[in-house]
N, C-alpha and C positions, 0 to 999 in steps of 0.2 A: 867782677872782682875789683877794678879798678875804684869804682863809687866803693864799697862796703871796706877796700884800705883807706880812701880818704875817711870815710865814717867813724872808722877807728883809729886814725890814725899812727896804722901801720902798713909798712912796706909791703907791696903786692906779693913780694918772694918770702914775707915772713907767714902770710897767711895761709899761702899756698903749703909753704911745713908743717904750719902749725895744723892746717885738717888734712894732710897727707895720713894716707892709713896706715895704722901704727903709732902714729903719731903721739904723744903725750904735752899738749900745751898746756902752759902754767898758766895758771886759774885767773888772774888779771885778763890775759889774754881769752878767755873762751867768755868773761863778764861783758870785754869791749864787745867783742862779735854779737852777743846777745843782747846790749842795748844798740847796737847800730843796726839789728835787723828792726828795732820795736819789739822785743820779745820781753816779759814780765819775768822775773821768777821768784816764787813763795814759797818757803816754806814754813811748816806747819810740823808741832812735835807727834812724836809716834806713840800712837796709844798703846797701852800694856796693859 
């Protein structure tokens, strides 16, 4: 936890709220977390 707050640099106690369950973190916040694992994300529109 300690490496992935510096990675995003955010505080070990904000992370730890932000994925406590129930939890609702703001979208900046779950972006950091996803490029400091190395995670991609795409999207693509929805077909009709």
């Amino acid at each position: 936890m300690a490496k992935l707050a510096k990675d995003t640099g955010l505080g070990r106690e904000s992370l730890y709220k932000a994925l406590a369950p129930g939890a609702k973190p703001r979208y900046d916040t779950v972006l950091k977390l996803v490029r400091a694992l190395g995670v991609e994300l795409h999207a693509t529109p929805a077909h009709k």
